[in-house]
C-alpha positions as CSV (number, residue, x, y, z in Angstrom):
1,X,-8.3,31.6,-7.0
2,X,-8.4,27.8,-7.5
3,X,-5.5,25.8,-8.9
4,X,-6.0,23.1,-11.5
5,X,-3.3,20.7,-11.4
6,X,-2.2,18.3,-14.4
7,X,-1.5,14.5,-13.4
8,X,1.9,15.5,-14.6
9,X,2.5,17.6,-11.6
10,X,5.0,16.3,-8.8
11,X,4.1,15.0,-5.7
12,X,6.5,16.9,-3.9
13,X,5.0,20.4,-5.6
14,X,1.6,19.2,-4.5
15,X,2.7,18.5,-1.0
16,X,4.9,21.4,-0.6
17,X,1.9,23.8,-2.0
18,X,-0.6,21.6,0.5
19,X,1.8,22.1,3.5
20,X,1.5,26.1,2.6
21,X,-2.2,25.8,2.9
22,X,-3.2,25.1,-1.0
23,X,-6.7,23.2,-0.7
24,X,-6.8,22.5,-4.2
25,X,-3.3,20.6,-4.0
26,X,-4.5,18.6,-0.9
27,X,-7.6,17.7,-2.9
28,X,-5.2,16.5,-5.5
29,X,-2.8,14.6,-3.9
30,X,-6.2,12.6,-2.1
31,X,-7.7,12.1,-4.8
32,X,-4.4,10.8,-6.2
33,X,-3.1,8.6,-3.3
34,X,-6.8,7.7,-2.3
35,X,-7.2,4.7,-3.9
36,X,-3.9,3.7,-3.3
37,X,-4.3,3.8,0.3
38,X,-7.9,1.5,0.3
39,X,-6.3,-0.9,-2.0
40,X,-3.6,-1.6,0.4
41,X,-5.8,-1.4,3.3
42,X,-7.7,-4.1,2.1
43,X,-4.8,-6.5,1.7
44,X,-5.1,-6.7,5.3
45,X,-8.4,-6.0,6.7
46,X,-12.0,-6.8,4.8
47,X,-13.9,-3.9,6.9
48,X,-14.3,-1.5,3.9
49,X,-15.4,1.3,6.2
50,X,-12.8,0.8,8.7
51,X,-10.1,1.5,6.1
52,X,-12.2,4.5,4.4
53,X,-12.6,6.0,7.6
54,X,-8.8,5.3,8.8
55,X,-8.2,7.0,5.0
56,X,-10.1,9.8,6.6
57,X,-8.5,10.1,9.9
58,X,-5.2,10.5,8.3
59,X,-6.5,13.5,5.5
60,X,-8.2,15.0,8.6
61,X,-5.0,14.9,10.9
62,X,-2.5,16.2,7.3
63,X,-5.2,19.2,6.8
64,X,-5.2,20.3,10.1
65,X,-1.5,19.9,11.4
66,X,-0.3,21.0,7.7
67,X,1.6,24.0,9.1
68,X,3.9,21.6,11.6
69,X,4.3,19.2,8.3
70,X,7.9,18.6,7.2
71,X,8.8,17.7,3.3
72,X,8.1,14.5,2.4
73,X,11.3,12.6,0.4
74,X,8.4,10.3,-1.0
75,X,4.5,11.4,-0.1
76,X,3.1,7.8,-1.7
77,X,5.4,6.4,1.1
78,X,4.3,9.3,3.6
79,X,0.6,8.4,3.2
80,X,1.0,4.5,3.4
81,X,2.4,4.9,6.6
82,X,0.7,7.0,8.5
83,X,-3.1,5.1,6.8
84,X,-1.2,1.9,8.5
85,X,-0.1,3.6,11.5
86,X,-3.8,4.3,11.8
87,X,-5.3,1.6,10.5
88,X,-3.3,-0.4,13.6
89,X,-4.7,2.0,15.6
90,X,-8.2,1.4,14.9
91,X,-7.9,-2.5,14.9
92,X,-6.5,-2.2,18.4
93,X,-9.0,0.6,19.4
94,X,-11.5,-2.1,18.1
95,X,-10.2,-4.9,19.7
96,X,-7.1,-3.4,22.4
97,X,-6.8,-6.6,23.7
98,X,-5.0,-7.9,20.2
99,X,-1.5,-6.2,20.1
100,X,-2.5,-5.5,16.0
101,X,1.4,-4.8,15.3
102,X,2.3,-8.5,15.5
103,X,-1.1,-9.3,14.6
104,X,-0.3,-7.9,11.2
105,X,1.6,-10.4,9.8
106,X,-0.9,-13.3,10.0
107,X,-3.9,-11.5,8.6
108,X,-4.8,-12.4,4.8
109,X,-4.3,-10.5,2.2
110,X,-7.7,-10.1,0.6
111,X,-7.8,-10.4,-3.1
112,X,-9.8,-8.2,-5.0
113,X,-12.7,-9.7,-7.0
114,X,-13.2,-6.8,-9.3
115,X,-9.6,-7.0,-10.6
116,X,-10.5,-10.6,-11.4
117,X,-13.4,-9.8,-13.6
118,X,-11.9,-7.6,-16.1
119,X,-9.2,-10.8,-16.9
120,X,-9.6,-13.1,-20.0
121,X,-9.9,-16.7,-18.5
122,X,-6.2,-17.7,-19.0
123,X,-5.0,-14.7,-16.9
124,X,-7.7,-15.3,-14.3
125,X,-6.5,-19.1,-13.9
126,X,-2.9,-17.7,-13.8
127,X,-3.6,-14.8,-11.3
128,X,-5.5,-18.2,-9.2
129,X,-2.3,-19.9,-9.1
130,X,-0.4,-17.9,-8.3
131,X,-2.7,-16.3,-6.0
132,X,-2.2,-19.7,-4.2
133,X,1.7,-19.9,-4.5
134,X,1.3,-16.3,-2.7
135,X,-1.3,-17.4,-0.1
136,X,1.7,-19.8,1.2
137,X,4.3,-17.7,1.6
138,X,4.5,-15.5,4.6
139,X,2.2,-12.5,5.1
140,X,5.5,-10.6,5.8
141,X,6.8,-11.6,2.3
142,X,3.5,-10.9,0.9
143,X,3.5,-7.5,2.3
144,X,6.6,-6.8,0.8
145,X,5.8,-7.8,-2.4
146,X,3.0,-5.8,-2.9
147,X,4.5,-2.4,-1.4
148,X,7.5,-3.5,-4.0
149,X,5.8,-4.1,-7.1
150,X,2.3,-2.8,-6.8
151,X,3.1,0.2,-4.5
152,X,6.7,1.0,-6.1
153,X,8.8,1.7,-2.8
154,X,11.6,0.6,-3.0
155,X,13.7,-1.5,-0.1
156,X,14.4,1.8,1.9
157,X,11.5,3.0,1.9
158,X,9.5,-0.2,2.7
159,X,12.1,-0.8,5.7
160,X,11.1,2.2,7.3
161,X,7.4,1.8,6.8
162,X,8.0,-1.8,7.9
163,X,10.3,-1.1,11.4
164,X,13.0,-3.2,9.4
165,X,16.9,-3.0,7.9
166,X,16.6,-2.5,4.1
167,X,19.2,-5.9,3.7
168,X,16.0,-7.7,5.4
169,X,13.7,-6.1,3.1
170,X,15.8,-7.4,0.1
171,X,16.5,-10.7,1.4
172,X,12.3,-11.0,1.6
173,X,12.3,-10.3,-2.0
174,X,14.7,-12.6,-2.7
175,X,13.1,-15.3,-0.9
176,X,9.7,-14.6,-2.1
177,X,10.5,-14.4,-5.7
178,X,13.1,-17.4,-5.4
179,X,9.8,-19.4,-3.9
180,X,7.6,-17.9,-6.3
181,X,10.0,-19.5,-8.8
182,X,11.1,-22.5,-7.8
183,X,7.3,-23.1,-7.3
184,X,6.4,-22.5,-10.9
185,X,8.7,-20.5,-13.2
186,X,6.0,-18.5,-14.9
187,X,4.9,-17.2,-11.5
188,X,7.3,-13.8,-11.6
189,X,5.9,-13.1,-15.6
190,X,3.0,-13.6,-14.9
191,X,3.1,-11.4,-11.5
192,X,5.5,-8.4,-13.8
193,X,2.8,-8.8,-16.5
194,X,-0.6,-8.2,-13.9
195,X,1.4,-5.2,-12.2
196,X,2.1,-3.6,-15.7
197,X,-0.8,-4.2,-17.7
């Protein structure tokens, strides 16, 4: 008998129901978490398949080693770190003579055109400045920003999806957003306003 679930159901129900070899709950939480997972894939790497097949890789591995799966405190935070433990593995499988771990902080985040297109002109001149204010700081910071505001882990969780202390994590926001704002005040509105709206 097939499960219908709501958009109100938890993650953790979802997971825990997957884990006990529900398909209709695994289809749920990928269908929830897959878009997720490609917008933050390409932040960092413009090979569209190469993501959508690391995204793959990853459901593959959950459906088939469900039964050894433990709980997940946060499954959003779960599946971005094993699509980027992947996704590093495929760069380097790609290109092993790159140690893709460091490499990661100097790749670009890739903006996403279509995001652009549905702003009035205002916004999109406002989401280009500060699109350059964010092209200068860090890729780190940048990285952090975007799991904080757009992905809504917070410090713990992106220190251990990061390999770093949660203080570090926190000091990056603070920099970042002390940058951000030192470098035009509207910057942190205007960045709250895209990630709400």
């Amino acid at each position: 008998m097939a499960h219908l679930y709501t958009p109100d159901t938890d993650d953790s129900l979802l997971w825990d129901l997957f884990r006990g070899g529900d398909e209709a709950a695994f289809t749920e939480l990928s269908r929830r978490h897959y878009r997720k997972l490609a917008h933050y894939g390409r932040k960092f790497c413009p090979d569209q398949a190469l993501i959508e097949d690391s995204i793959q890789e990853v459901l593959i591995y959950l459906w088939t080693h469900r039964d050894r799966l433990g709980s997940a405190n946060s499954v959003r935070h779960y599946l971005l770190k094993s699509f980027r433990h992947e996704l590093l593995r495929a760069l380097n499988k790609r290109n092993p003579t790159v140690e893709w771990t460091e490499q990661w902080d100097h790749l670009h985040m890739q903006g996403s055109e279509e995001d652009l297109l549905i702003l009035s002109e205002e916004e999109s001149e406002a989401v280009t400045r500060l699109s350059a204010l964010l092209g200068q700081l860090p890729t780190r910071q940048r990285e952090i920003l975007y799991l904080r505001y757009y992905q809504d882990l917070g410090p713990e969780e992106i220190a251990q999806l990061l390999d770093m202390k949660p203080q570090s994590v926190s000091n990056s926001l603070y920099r970042s957003l002390s940058t951000l704002r030192e470098n035009w005040p509207a910057a942190l509105s205007v960045l709250l306003n895209l990630i709400f709206h």
